[in-house]
C-alpha positions as CSV (number, residue, x, y, z in Angstrom):
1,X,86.6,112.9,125.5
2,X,85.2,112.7,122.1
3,X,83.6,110.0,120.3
4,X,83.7,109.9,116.7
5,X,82.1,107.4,114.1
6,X,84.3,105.5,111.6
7,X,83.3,103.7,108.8
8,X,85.4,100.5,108.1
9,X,85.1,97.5,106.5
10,X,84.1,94.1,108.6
11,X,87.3,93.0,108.2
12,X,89.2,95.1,109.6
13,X,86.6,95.5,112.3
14,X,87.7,92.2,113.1
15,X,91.4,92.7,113.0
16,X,91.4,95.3,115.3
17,X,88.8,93.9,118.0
18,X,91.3,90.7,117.9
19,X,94.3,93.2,118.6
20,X,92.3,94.6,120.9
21,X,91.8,91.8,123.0
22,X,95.5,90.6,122.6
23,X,96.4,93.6,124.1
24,X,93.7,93.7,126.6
25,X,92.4,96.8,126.0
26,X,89.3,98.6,124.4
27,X,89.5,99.1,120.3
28,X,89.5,103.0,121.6
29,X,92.8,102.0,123.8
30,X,94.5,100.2,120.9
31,X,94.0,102.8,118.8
32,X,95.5,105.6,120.9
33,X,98.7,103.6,121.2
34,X,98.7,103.0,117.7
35,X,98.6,106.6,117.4
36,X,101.3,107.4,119.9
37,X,103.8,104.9,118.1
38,X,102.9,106.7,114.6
39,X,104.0,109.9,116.6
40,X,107.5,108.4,118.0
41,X,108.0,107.7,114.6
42,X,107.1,111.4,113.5
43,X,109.8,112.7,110.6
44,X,113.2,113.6,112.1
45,X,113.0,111.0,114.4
46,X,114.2,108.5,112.6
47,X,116.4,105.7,114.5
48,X,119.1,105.3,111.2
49,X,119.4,109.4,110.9
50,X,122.7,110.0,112.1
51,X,123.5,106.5,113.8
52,X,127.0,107.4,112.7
53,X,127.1,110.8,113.6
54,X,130.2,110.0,116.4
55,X,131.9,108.6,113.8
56,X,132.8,111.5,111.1
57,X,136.2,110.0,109.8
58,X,134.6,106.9,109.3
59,X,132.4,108.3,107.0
60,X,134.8,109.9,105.1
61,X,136.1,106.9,104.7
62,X,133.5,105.3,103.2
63,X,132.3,108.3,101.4
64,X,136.0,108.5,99.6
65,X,135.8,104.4,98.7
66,X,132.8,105.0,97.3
67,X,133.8,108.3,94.9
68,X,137.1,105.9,94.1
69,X,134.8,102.7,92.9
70,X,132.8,105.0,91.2
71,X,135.5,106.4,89.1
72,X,137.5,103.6,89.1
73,X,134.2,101.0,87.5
74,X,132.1,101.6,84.7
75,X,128.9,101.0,85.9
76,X,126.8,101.8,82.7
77,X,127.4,100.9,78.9
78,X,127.3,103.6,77.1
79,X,128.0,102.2,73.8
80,X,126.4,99.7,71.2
């Protein structure tokens, strides 16, 4: 293990040696789990990215309504 020296304002000194003791655990601890949520979390990991990917007609679906509206409504004025 290595220990490292951080410099950090007394607030959020604070904040994190009350999360720390909410979670029962060492500001070290809290700090390594904080870190290994930040990872879950990584890029291309993302929970929304393809949440409809069993569902490709359903898409195109939407997609199409979409293109229609968009032809269909003038969404800008263009003119004075």
């Amino acid at each position: 293990m290595r220990r490292i020296q951080l410099e950090l304002n007394e607030e959020t000194i604070e904040r994190a040696q009350r999360a720390a003791d909410e979670a029962h655990c060492s500001v070290g601890e809290l700090f390594t789990r904080l870190l290994e949520q930040v990872t879950i979390r990584a890029p291309g990991t993302d929970p929304l990215l393809g949440m409809m990917a069993d569902e490709p007609e359903l898409i195109d679906r939407v997609l199409e309504s979409a293109m229609k509206a968009r032809a269909d409504r003038i969404l800008r004025h263009t003119g004075g």
